[in-house]
Residue frames as qw, qx, qy, qz and C-alpha x, y, z in Angstrom:
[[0.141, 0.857, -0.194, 0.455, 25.16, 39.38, 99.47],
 [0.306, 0.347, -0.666, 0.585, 28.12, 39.56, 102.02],
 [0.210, -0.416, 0.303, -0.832, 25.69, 40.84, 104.65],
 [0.824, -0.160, 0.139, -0.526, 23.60, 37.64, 104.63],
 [0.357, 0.556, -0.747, 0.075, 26.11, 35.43, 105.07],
 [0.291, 0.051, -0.745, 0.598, 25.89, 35.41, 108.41],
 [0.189, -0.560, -0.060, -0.804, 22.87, 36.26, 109.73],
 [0.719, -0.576, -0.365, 0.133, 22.82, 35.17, 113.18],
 [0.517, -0.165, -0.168, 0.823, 25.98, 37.50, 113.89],
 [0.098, -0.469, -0.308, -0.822, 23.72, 40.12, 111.44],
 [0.538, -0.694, -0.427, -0.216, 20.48, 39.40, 113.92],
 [0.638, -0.344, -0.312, 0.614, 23.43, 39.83, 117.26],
 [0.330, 0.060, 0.040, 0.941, 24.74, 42.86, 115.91],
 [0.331, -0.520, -0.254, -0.745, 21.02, 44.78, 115.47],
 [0.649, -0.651, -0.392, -0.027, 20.23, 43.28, 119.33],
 [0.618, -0.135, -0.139, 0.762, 23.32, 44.30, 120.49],
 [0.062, -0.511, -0.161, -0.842, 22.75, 48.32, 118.72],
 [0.434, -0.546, -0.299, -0.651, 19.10, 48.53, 119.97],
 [0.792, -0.184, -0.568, 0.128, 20.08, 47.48, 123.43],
 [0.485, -0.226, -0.147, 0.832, 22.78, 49.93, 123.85],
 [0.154, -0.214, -0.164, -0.951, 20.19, 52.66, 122.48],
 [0.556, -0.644, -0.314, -0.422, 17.08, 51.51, 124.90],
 [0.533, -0.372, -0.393, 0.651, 19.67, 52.00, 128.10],
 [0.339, -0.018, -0.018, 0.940, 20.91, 55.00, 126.91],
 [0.235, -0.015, -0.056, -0.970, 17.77, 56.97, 125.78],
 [0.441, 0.170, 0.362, -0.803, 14.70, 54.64, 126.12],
 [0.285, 0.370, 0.858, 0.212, 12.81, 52.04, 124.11],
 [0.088, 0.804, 0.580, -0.097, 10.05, 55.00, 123.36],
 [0.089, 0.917, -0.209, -0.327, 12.46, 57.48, 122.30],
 [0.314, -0.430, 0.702, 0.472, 14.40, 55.00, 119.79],
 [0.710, 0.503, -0.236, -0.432, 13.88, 54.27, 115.84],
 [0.873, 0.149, 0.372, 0.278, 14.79, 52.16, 113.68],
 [0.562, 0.698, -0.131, 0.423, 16.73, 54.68, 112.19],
 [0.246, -0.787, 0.538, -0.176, 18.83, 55.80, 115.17],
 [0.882, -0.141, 0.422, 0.155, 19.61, 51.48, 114.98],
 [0.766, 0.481, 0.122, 0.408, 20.53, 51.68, 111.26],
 [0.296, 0.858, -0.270, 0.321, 22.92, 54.79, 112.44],
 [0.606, -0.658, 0.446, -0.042, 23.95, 53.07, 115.48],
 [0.880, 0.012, 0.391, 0.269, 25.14, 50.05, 113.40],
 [0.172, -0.609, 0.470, 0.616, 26.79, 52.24, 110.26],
 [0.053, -0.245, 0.846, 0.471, 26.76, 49.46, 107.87],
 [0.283, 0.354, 0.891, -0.006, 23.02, 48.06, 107.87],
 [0.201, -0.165, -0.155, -0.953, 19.67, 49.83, 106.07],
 [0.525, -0.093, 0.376, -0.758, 16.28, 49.46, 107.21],
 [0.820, 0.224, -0.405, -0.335, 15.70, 47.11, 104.57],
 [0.645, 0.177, -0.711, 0.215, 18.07, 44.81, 106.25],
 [0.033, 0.231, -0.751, 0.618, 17.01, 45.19, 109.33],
 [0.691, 0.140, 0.089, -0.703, 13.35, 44.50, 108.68],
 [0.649, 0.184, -0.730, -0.108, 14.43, 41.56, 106.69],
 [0.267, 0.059, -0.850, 0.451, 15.49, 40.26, 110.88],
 [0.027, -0.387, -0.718, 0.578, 12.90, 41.92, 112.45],
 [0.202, 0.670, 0.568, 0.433, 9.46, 42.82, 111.53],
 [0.332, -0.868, -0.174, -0.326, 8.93, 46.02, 114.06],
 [0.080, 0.637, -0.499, 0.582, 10.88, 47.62, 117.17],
 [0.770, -0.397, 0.157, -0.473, 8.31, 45.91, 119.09],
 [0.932, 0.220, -0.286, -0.027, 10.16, 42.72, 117.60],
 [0.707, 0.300, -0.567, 0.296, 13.12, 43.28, 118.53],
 [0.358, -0.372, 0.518, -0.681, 12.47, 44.24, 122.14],
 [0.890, -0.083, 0.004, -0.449, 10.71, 41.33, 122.06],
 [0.857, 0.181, -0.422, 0.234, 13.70, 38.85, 120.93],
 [0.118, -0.662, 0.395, -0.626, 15.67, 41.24, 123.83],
 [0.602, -0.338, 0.545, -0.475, 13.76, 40.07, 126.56],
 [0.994, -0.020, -0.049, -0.091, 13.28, 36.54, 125.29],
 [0.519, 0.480, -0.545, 0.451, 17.83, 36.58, 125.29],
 [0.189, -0.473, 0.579, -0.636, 17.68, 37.89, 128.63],
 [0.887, -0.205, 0.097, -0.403, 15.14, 35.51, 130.14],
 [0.922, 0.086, -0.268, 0.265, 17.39, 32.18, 128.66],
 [0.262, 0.423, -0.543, 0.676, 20.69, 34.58, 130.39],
 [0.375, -0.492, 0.218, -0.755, 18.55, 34.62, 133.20],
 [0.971, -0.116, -0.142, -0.154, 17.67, 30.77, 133.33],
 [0.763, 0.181, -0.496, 0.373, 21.24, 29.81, 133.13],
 [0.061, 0.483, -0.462, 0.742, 22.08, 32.03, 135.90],
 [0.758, -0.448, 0.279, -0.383, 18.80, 30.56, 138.54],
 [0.931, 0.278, -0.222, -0.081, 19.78, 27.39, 136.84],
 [0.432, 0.559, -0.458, 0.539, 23.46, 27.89, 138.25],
 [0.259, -0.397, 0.527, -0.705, 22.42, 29.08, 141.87],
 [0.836, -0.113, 0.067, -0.532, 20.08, 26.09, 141.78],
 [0.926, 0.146, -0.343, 0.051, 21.85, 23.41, 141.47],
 [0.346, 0.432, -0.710, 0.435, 24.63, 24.85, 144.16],
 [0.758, -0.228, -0.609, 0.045, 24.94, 22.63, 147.60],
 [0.246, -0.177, -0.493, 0.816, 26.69, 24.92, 150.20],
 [0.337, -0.070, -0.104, -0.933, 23.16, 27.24, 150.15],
 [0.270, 0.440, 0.793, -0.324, 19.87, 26.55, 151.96],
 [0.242, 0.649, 0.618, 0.373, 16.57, 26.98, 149.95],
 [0.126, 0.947, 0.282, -0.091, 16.33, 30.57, 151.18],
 [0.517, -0.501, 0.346, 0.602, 19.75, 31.51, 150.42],
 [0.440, 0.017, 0.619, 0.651, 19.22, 30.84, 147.37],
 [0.119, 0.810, 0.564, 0.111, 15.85, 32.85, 147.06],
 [0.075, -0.944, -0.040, 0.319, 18.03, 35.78, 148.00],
 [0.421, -0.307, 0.539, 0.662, 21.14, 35.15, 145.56],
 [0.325, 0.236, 0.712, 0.576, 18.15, 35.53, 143.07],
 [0.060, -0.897, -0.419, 0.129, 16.11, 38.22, 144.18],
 [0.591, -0.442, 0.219, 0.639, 20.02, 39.86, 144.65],
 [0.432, -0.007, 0.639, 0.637, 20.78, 39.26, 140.98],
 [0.233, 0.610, 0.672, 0.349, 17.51, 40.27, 139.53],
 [0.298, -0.869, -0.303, 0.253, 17.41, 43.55, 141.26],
 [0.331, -0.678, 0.452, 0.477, 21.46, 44.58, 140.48],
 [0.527, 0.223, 0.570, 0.589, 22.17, 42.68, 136.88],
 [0.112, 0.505, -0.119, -0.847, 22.14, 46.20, 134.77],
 [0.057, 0.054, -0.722, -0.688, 20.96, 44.22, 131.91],
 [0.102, -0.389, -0.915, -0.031, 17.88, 42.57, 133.05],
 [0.086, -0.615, -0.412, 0.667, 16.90, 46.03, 135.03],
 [0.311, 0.473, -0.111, -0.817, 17.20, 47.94, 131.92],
 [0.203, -0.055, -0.840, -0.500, 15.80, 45.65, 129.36],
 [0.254, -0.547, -0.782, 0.156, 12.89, 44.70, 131.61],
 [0.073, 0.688, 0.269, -0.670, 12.35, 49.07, 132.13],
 [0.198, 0.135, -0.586, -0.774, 12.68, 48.99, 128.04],
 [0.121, -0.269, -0.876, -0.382, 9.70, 46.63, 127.97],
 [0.103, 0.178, 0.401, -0.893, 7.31, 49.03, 130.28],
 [0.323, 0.278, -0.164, -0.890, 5.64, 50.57, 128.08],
 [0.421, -0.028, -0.705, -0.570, 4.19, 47.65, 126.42],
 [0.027, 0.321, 0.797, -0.511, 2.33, 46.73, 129.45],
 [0.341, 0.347, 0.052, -0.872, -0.27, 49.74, 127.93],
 [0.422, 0.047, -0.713, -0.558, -0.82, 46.90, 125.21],
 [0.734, -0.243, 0.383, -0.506, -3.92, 44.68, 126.65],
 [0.944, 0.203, -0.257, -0.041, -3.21, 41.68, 124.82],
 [0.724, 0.284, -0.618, 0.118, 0.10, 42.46, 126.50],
 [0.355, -0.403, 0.489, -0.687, -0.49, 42.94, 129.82],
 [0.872, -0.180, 0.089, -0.447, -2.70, 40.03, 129.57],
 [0.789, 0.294, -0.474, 0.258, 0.03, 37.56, 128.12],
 [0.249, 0.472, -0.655, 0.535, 2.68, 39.21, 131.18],
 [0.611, -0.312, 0.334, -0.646, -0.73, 38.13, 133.75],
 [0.963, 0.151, -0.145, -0.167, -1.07, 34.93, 132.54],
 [0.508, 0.377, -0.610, 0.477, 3.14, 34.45, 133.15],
 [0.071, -0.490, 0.464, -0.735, 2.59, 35.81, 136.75],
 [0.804, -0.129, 0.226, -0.534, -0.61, 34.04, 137.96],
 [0.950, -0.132, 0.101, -0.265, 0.50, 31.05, 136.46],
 [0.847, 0.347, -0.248, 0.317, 4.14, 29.96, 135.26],
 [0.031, 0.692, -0.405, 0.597, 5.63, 32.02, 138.15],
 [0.653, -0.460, 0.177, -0.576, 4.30, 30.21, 140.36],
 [0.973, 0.210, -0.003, -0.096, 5.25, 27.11, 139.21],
 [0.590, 0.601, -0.350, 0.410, 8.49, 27.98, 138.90],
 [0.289, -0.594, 0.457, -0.595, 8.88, 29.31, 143.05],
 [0.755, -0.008, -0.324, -0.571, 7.24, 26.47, 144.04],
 [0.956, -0.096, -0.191, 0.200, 9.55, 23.71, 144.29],
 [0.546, 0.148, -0.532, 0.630, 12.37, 25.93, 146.11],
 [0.407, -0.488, 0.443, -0.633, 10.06, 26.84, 148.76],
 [0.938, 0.004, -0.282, -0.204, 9.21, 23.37, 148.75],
 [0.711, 0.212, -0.390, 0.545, 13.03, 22.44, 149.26],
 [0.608, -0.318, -0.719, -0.113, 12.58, 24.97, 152.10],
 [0.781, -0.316, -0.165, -0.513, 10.10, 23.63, 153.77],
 [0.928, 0.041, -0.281, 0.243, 12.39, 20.09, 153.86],
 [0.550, 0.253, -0.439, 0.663, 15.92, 21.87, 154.75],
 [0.352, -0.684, -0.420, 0.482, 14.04, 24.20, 157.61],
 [0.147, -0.101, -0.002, 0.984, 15.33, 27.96, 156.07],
 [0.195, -0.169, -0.256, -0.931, 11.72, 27.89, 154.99],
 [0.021, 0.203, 0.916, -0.346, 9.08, 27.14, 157.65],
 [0.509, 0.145, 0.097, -0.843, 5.71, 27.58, 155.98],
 [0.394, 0.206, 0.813, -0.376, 2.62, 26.38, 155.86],
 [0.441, 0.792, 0.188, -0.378, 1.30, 27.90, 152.40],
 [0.349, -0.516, 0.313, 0.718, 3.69, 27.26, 150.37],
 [0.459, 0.514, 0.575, 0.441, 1.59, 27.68, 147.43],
 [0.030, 0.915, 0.361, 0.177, 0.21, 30.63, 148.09],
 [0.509, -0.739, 0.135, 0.421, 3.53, 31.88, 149.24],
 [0.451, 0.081, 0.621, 0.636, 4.54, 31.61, 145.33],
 [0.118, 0.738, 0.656, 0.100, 1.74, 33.00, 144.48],
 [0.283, -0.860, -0.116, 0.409, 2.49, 36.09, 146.53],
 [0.426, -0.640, 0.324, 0.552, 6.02, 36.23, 145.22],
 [0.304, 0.432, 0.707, 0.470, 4.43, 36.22, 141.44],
 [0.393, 0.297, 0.236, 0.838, 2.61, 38.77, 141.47],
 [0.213, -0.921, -0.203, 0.255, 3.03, 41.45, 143.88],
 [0.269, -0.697, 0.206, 0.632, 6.29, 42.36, 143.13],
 [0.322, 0.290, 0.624, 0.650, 5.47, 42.19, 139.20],
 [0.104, 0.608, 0.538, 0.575, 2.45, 44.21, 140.08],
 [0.450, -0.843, -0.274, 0.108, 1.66, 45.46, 143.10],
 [0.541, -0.641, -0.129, 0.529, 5.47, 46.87, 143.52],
 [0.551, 0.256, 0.453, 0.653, 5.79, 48.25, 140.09],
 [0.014, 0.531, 0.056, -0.846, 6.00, 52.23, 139.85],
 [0.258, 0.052, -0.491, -0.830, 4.53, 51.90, 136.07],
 [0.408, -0.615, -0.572, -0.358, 1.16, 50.84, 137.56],
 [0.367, -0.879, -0.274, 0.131, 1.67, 52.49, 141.44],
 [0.517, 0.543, -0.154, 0.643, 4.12, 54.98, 141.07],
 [0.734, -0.625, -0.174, 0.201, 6.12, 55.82, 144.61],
 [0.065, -0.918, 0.347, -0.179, 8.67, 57.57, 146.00],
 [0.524, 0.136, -0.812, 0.219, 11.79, 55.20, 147.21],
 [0.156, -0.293, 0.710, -0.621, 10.93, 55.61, 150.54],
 [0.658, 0.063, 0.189, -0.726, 7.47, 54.80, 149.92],
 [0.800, 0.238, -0.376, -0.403, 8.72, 52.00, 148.05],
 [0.004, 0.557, -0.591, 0.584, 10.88, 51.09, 150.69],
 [0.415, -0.030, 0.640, -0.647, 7.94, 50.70, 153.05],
 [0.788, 0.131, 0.013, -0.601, 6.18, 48.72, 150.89],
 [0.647, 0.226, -0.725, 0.073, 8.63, 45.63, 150.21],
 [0.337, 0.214, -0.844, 0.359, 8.45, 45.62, 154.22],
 [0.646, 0.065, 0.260, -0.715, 5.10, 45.38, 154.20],
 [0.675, 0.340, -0.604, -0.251, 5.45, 42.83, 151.38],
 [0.329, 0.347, -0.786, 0.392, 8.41, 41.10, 153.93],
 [0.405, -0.135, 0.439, -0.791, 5.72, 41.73, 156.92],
 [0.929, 0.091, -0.042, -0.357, 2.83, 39.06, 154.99],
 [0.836, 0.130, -0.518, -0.127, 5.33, 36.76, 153.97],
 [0.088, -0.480, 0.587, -0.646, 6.88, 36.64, 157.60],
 [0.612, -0.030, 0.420, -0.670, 3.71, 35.89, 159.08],
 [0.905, 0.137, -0.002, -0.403, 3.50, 32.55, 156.89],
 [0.872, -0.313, 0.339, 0.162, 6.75, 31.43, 157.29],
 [0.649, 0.602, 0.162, 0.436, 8.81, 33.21, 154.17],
 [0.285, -0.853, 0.143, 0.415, 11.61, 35.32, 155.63],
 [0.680, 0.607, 0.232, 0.338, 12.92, 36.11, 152.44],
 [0.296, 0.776, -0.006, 0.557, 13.52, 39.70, 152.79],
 [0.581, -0.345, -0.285, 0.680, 16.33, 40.95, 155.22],
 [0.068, -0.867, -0.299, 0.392, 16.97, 44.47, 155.83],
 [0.523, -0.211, 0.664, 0.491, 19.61, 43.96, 153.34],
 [0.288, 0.256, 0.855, 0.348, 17.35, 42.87, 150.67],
 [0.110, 0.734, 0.634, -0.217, 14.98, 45.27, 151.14],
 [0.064, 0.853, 0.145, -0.497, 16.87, 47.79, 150.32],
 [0.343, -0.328, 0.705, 0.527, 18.24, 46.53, 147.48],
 [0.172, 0.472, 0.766, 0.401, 14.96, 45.31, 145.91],
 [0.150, 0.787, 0.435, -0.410, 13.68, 49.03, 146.80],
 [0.109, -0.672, 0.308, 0.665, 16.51, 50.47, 144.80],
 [0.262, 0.049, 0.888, 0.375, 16.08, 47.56, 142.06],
 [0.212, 0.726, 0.641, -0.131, 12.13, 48.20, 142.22],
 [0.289, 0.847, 0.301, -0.328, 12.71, 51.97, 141.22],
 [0.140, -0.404, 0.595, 0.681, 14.63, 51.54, 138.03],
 [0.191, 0.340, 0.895, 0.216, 11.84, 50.75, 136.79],
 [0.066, -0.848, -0.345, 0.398, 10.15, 54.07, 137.06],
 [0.438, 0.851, -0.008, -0.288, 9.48, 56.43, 134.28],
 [0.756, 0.635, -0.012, 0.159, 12.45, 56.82, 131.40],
 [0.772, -0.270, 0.064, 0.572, 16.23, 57.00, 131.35],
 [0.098, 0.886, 0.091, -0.443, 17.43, 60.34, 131.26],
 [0.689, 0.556, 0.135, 0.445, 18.76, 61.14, 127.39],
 [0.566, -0.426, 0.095, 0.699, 21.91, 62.66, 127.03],
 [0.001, 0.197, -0.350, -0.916, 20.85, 64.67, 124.10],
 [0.560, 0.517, 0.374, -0.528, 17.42, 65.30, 122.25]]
């Protein structure tokens, strides 16, 4: 049939919908039938055919964003006019302000409640985060912007507190409160030689930190 011509544009078009309906009203307040009415032309049948479950396609979601998210460190890494912490803040910056990542990443909340996935998003934090920080405090360490002694455990840190520790869907805060807690965050990593967070930054990643708190308000029921 016509419709399965294409079905990578087919698979675009249903991420694309269910995207613009978990901004607008919420991963946890969207069907699969508000998709098949967002799109017009598809039925469920054909959208099952792409995806087995909602869970699915929130799932391919964040796996898009992530690779949009690589090319972008992947971009700031590789420029030359930018010391190593410079660049930790062009990406703290980005993650905090990109509207997509903020609301795709408050669509996937909820599934934290899953243990299997909470455990999978611990297992990212404790260990592939870490890995990943690593080698541009490492870099620095070398250029001077980063003068620590720890820099594992300075990855470590920046894994996962702010995944867990600053996250309003496991401590839920007030901004101020959340506020005072990135410059408490800013306060440890100080003291080992990680001035990451300016007064700047802070209040950016406080404002960044509570989009992430509770549901987008729906424009209709």
């Amino acid at each position: 049939m016509a419709r399965n011509a294409h079905p990578e544009v087919t698979r675009t078009r249903i991420l694309d919908a269910a995207q613009r309906l978990f901004m607008a009203q919420g991963y946890e307040h969207t069907s699969i039938q508000n998709i098949v009415d967002e799109l017009g032309d598809l039925s469920k049948g054909a959208i099952y055919h792409h995806f087995k479950s909602k869970e699915a396609i929130l799932e391919e979601l964040t796996n898009r964003d992530n690779n949009m998210q690589d090319d972008f460190n992947e971009s700031v890494m590789n420029r030359t006019d930018l010391t190593a912490l410079e660049k930790f803040r062009v990406l703290w910056r980005h993650s905090m302000t990109k509207q997509d990542h903020v609301q795709i990443m408050r669509a996937a909340m909820p599934m934290l409640s899953d243990p299997v996935s909470f455990a999978a998003n611990m297992q990212v934090w404790s260990k592939h985060l870490p890995e990943r920080f690593l080698p541009l405090i490492e870099a620095g360490v070398k250029d001077g912007s980063i003068p620590t002694e720890y820099p594992r455990e300075a990855a470590e840190l920046l894994s996962l507190l702010p995944n867990y520790w600053l996250m309003p869907y496991f401590y839920p805060v007030t901004l101020p409160e959340m506020e005072h807690r990135i410059r408490c965050l800013a306060t440890m990593l100080d003291a080992i030689g990680v001035p990451i967070f300016d007064d700047e930054l802070i209040t950016v990643a406080a404002k960044g930190m509570m989009t992430f708190a509770g549901e987008p308000e729906k424009g209709s029921e």
